[in-house]
C-alpha positions as CSV (number, residue, x, y, z in Angstrom):
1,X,5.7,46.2,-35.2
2,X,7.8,44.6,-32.4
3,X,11.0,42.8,-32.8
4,X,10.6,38.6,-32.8
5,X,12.2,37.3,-29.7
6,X,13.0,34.9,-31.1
7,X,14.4,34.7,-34.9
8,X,15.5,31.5,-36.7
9,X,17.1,33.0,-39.8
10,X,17.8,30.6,-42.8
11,X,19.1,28.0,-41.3
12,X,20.4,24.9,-43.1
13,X,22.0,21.8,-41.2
14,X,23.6,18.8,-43.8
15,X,25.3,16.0,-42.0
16,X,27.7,15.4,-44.9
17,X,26.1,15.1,-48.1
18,X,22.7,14.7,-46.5
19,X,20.4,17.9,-45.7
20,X,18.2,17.4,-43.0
21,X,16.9,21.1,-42.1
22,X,16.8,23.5,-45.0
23,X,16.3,27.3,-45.3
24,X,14.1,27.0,-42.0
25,X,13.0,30.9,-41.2
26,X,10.2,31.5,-38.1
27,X,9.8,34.6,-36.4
28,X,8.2,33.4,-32.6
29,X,7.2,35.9,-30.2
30,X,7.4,36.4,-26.1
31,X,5.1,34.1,-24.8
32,X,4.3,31.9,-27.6
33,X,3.7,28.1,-27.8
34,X,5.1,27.0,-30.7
35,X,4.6,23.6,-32.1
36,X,6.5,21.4,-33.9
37,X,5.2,18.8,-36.2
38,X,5.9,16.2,-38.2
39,X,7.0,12.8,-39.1
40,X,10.3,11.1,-38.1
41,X,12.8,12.6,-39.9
42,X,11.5,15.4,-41.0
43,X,14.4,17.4,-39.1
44,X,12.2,18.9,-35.8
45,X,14.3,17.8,-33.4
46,X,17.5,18.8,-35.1
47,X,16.1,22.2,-35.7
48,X,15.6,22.1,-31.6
49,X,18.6,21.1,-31.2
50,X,20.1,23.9,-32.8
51,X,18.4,26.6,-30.9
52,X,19.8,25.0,-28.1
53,X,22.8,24.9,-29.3
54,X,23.5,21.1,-29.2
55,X,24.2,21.5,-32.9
56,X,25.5,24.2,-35.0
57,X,24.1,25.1,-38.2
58,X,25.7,24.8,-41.4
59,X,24.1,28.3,-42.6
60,X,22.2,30.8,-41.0
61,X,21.6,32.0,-37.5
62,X,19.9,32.2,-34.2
63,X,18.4,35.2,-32.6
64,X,17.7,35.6,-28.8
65,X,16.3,38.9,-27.1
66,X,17.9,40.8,-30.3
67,X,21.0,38.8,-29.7
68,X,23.0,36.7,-32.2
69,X,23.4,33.3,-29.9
70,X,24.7,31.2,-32.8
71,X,28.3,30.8,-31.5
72,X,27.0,30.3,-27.9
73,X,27.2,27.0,-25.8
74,X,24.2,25.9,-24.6
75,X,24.9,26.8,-20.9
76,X,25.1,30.2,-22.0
77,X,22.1,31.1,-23.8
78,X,19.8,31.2,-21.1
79,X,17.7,28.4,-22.4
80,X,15.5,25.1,-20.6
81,X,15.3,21.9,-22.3
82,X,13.2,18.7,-21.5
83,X,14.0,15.5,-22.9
84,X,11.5,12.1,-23.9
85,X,13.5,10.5,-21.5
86,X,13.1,12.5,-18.5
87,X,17.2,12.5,-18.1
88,X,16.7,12.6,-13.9
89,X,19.6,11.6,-12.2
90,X,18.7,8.5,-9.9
91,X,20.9,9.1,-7.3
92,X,19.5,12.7,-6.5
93,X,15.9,13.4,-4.7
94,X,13.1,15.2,-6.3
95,X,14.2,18.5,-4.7
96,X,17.9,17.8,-5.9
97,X,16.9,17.4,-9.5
98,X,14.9,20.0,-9.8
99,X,17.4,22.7,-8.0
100,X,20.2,21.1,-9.8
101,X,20.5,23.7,-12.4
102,X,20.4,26.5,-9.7
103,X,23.7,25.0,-7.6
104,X,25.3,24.6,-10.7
105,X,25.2,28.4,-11.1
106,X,26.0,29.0,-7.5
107,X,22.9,30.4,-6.3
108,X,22.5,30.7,-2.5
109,X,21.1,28.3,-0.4
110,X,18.0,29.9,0.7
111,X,17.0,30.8,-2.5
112,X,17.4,27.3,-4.0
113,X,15.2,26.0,-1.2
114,X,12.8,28.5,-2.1
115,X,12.8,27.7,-5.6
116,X,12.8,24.2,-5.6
117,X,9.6,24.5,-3.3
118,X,7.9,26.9,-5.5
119,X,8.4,24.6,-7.9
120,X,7.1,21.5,-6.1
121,X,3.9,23.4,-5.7
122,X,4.2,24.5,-9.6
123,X,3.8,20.7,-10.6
124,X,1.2,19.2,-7.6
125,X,4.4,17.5,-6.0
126,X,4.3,19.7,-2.9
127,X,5.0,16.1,-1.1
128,X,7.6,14.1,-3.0
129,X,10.6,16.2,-2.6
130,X,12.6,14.1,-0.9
131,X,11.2,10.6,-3.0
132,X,14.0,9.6,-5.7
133,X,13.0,9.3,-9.3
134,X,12.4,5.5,-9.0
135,X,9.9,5.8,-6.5
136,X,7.3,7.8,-9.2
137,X,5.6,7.5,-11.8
138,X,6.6,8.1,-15.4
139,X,4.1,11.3,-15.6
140,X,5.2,12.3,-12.2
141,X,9.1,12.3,-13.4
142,X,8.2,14.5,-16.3
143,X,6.6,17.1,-13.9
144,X,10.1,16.4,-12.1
145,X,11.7,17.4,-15.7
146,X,9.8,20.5,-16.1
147,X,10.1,21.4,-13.1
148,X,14.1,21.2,-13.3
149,X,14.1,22.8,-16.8
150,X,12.0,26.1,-15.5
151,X,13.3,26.4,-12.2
152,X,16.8,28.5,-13.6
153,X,13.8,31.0,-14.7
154,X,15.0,30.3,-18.5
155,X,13.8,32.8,-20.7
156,X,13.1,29.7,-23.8
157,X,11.5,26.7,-23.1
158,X,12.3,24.1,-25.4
159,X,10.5,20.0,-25.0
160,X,11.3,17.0,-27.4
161,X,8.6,15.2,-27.5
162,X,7.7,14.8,-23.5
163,X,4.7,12.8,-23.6
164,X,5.7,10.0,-26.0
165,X,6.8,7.3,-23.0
166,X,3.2,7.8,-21.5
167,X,0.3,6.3,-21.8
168,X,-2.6,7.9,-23.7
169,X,-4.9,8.8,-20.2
170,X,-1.5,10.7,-18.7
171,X,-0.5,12.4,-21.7
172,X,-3.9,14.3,-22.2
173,X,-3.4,15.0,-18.5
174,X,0.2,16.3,-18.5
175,X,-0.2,18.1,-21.9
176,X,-3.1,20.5,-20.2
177,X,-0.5,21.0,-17.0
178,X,2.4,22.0,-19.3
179,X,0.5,24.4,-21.4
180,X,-1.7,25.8,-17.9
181,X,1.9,26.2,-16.8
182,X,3.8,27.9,-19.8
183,X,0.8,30.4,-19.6
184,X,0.7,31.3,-16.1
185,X,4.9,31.6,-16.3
186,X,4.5,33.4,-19.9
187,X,7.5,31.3,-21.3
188,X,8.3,31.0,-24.5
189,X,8.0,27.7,-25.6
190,X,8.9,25.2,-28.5
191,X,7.6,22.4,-28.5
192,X,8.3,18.8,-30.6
193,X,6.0,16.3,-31.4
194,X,4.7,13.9,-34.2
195,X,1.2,13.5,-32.4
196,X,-0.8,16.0,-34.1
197,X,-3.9,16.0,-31.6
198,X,-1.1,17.1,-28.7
199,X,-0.1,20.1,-31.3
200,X,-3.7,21.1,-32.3
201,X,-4.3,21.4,-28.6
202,X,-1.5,23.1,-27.1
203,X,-0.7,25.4,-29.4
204,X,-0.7,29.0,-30.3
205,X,0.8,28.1,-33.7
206,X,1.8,24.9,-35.2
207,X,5.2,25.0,-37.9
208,X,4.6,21.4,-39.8
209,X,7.7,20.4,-41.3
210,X,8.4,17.9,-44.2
211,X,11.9,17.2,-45.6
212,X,13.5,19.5,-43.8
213,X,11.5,22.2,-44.5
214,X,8.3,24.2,-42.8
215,X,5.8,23.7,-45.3
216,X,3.2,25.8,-43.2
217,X,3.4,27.8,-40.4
218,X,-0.2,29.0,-38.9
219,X,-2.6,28.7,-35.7
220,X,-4.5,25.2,-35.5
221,X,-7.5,26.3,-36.9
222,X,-5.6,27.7,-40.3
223,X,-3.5,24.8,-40.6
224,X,-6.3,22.3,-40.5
225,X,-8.9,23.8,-42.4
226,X,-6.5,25.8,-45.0
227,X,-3.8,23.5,-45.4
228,X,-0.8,24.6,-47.5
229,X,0.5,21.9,-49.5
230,X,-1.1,18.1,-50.1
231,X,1.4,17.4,-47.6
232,X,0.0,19.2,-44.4
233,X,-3.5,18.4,-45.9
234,X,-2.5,14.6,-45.5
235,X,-0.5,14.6,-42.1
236,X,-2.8,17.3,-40.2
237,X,-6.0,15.5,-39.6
238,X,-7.6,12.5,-41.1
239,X,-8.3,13.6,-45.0
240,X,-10.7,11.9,-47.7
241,X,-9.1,12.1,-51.1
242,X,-11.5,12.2,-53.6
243,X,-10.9,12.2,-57.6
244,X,-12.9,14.3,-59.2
245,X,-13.0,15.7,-63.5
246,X,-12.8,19.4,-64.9
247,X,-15.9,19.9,-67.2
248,X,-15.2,24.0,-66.9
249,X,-12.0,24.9,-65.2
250,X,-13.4,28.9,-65.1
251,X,-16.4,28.5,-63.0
252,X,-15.0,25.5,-60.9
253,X,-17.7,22.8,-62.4
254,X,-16.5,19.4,-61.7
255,X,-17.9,15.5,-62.0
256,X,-17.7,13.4,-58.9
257,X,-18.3,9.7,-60.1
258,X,-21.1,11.5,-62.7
259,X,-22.5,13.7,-60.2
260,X,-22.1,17.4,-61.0
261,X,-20.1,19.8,-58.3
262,X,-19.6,23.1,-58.7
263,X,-16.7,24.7,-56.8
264,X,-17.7,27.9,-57.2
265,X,-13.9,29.2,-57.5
266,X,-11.4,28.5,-60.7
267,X,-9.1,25.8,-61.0
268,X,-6.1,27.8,-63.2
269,X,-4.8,26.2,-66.4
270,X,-7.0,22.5,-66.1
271,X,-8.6,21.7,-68.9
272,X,-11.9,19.8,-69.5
273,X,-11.6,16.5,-69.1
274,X,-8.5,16.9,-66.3
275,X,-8.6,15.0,-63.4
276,X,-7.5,16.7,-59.8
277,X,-7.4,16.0,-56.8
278,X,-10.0,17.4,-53.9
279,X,-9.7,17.2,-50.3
280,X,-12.6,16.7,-48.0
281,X,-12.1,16.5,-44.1
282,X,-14.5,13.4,-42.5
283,X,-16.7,15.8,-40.1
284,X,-17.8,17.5,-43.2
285,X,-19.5,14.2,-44.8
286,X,-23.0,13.1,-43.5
287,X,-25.8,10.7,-44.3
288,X,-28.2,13.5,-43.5
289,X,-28.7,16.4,-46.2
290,X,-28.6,19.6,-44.1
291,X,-28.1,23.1,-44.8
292,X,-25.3,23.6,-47.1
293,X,-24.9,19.9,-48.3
294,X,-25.9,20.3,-51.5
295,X,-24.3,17.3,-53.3
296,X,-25.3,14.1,-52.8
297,X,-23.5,10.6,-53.9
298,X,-25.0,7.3,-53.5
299,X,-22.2,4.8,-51.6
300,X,-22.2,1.2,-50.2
301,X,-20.6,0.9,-46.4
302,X,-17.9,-0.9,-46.3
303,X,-16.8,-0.7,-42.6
304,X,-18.3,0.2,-39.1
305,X,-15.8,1.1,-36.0
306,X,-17.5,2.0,-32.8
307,X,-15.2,4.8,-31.1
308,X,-17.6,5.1,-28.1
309,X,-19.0,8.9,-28.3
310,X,-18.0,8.8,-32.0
311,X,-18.6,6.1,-34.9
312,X,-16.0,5.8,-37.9
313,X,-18.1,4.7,-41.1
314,X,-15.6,3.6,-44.4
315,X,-18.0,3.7,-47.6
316,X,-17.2,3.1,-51.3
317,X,-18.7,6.0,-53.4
318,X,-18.5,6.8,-56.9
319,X,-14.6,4.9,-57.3
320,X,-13.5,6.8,-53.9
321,X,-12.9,5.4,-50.8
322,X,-14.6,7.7,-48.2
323,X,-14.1,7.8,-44.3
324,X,-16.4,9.8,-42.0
325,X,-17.7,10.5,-38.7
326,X,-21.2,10.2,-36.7
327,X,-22.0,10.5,-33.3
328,X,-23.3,7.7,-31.3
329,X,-27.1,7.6,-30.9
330,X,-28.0,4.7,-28.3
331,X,-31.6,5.2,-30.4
332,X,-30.6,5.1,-33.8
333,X,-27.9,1.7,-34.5
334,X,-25.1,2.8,-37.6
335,X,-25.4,1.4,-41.0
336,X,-23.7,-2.2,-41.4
337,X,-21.0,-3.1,-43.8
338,X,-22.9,-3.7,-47.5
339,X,-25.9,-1.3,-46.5
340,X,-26.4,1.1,-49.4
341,X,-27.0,5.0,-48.3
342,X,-26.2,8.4,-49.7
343,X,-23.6,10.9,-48.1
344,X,-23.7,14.8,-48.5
345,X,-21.3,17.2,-48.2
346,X,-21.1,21.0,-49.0
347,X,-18.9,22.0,-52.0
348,X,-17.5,24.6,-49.8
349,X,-15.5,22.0,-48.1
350,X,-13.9,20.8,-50.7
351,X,-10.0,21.5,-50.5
352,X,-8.3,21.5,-54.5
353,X,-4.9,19.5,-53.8
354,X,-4.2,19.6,-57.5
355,X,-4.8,20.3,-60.8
C-alpha cells in the first residue's frame, strides 16, 4: 500500500481553554479532492489553516511528500491557497496577480510570461490580462485567484470556501471549472465549504466535521446513504426523522404510528416497548406503492412548494412530520395542503439513529 501524501496526524488546536480541532487524523492521496464540511465553527477552516501553516497545532503533525512540514512557514511548504475573498491586489493587472507568486521566487522573465499565459488560457481569460481586478466580475476574480494560487505549480491545493460571495447561477458554474481543472492538473486539493450540494458534487471524498472533530470521512455516496452518526445523517442531505417503537428488538419488528415495520436487522440491547429513532431520506418516500415499498402510512398534507422540475410535499403521518419529493407532471397537479393520501416507503431505507 502506498504512502499518503498527505498525513494529518492527531492534531489538536485549543485557543486557550477552548478546543476547536481535536484528534483530527486523514490520510489524503496524490490527486485527491478532498472535501471539507460542516457548519460554522466546527473548526474546517482552522484545520486548513494549519496545513498551511497559518497556524500551528497544539499537538500532532503535518506530513507532506513523506516530509514532517509542521515547523515550516507557509512560503516554504510548497503549498497554494485561495481565499473567500479573492485577496487580488487592486493595483496590479490580471497577468500581475496571477504571476505574482512566480516574481516573488525570482523566476525568469520569459518563463513568468509563459506561465501567466498558460494560465489565462487555464481559466477562459485568454483576453483580460491586462484589465485590473475592478474591471471583472466576482466569478471572473476567483478564476484570477486560482489562477494565482496554481501558477507556482504548488504541489497542495488548498480553497476556503471560494464560491460563498457568488451568486447561486456562478457558483454551479465555477465549481465544475475548479474541479475540471484540479483533474486535468492532478492536484491535490482540500477544499472548505458549509454548502453541502458543492461537497457532494466536487468531491472524491467528503471529511464532515462537527465539534472539532471528523465524525465521518467517505465518498459522497457512503456519506449520504450510510451516514455515521445522527449528526452527518442530519447535516448531509435533507433527513425525515421518524419515531418509531420496539415490539422485538431480535428480528428488527417495529410500530410506526400502529403500523407494523420490520427492519429486517436487530436493534442491540432495546427492549419492547423502546422508542428509537429512524432515519428516512425524502427521495425514498412516495404516494405511489412500487416495488419495494412495502409499508404504507395514511398522512394529511400539510404543505405544497413548487421547486420547478421538483415538488416539496410536507405531510403529517402517524405523529411524524414527513417531507418528500415528486417530480413535476404538467398532467397530473400535486395534492393540496389538507388532502388526505397514503405514502410508501421500503423498510430497507430506513436508517436506525438510535436505540
Amino acid at each position: 500500500m502506498s504512502e499518503p501524501f498527505l498525513s494529518i496526524q492527531h492534531v489538536r488546536k485549543s485557543f486557550g481553554a477552548t478546543t476547536v480541532v481535536q484528534d483530527f487524523n486523514l490520510d489524503v492521496d496524490k490527486g485527491e479532492f478532498i472535501s471539507f464540511l460542516g457548519p460554522s465553527g466546527c473548526g474546517k477552516t482552522t484545520m486548513l489553516r494549519i496545513v498551511a501553516g497559518f497556524e500551528q497545532p497544539t499537538d500532532g503533525r503535518i506530513v507532506v511528500g513523506g516530509k514532517d512540514v509542521t515547523g515550516l512557514k507557509p512560503n516554504q511548504r510548497n503549498i497554494g491557497m485561495v481565499f473567500q475573498a479573492y485577496a487580488l491586489f487592486p493595483n496590479m493587472t490580471v497577468a500581475q496577480n496571477i504571476g505574482f507568486g512566480l516574481r516573488v521566487a525570482g523566476r525568469p522573465r520569459a518563463e513568468i510570461d509563459a506561465r501567466v499565459g498558460e494560465m489565462l488560457g487555464l481559466i477562459k481569460l485568454g483576453e483580460f490580462g491586462a484589465r485590473y481586478p475592478y474591471q471583472l466580475s466576482g466569478g471572473q476574480q476567483q478564476r484570477v485567484a486560482l489562477a494565482r494560487a496554481i501558477a507556482p505549480k504548488p504541489r497542495l491545493l488548498l480553497l476556503d470556501e471560494p464560491l460563498s460571495a457568488l451568486d447561486a447561477k456562478v457558483r454551479v458554474s465555477l465549481r465544475d471549472e475548479i474541479r475540471a481543472i484540479q483533474r486535468d492538473l492532478g492536484i491535490t486539493t482540500i477544499f472548505v465549504t458549509h454548502d453541502q450540494e458543492e461537497a457532494m458534487s466536487m468531491s472524491d471524498r467528503i471529511v464532515v466535521m462537527n465539534a472539532g472533530r471528523a465524525d465521518q470521512v467517505g465518498a459522497p455516496f457512503e456519506v449520504y446513504n450510510r451516514p455515521a452518526t445522527r449528526f452527518v445523517a442530519g447535516f448531509v442531505g435533507t433527513l425525515n426523522v421518524i419515531e418509531a417503537v420496539v415490539k422485538d428488538a431480535a428480528s428488527g419488528a417495529v410500530e410506526v404510528g400502529g403500523v407494523p415495520v420490520a427492519l429486517g436487522r436487530g436493534l442491540g440491547g432495546a427492549k419492547p416497548g423502546d422508542k428509537v429513532a429512524l432515519a428516512l431520506r425524502p427521495e425514498a418516500i412516495s404516494m405511489a406503492k412500487e416495488g419495494a415499498r412495502a409499508v404504507a402510512i395514511p398522512c394529511t398534507i400539510t404543505a405544497v412548494n413548487f421547486l420547478g422540475s421538483v415538488i416539496r410535499i410536507n405531510a403529517d403521518a402517524a405523529s411524524n412530520k414527513l417531507s418528500f419529493d415528486t417530480f413535476n407532471n404538467p398532467a397530473s397537479p400535486p395534492p393540496a395542503p389538507g388532502d388526505q393520501t397514503t405514502v410508501h416507503f421500503s423498510p430497507a431505507d430506513l436508517l436506525v439513529l438510535d436505540a
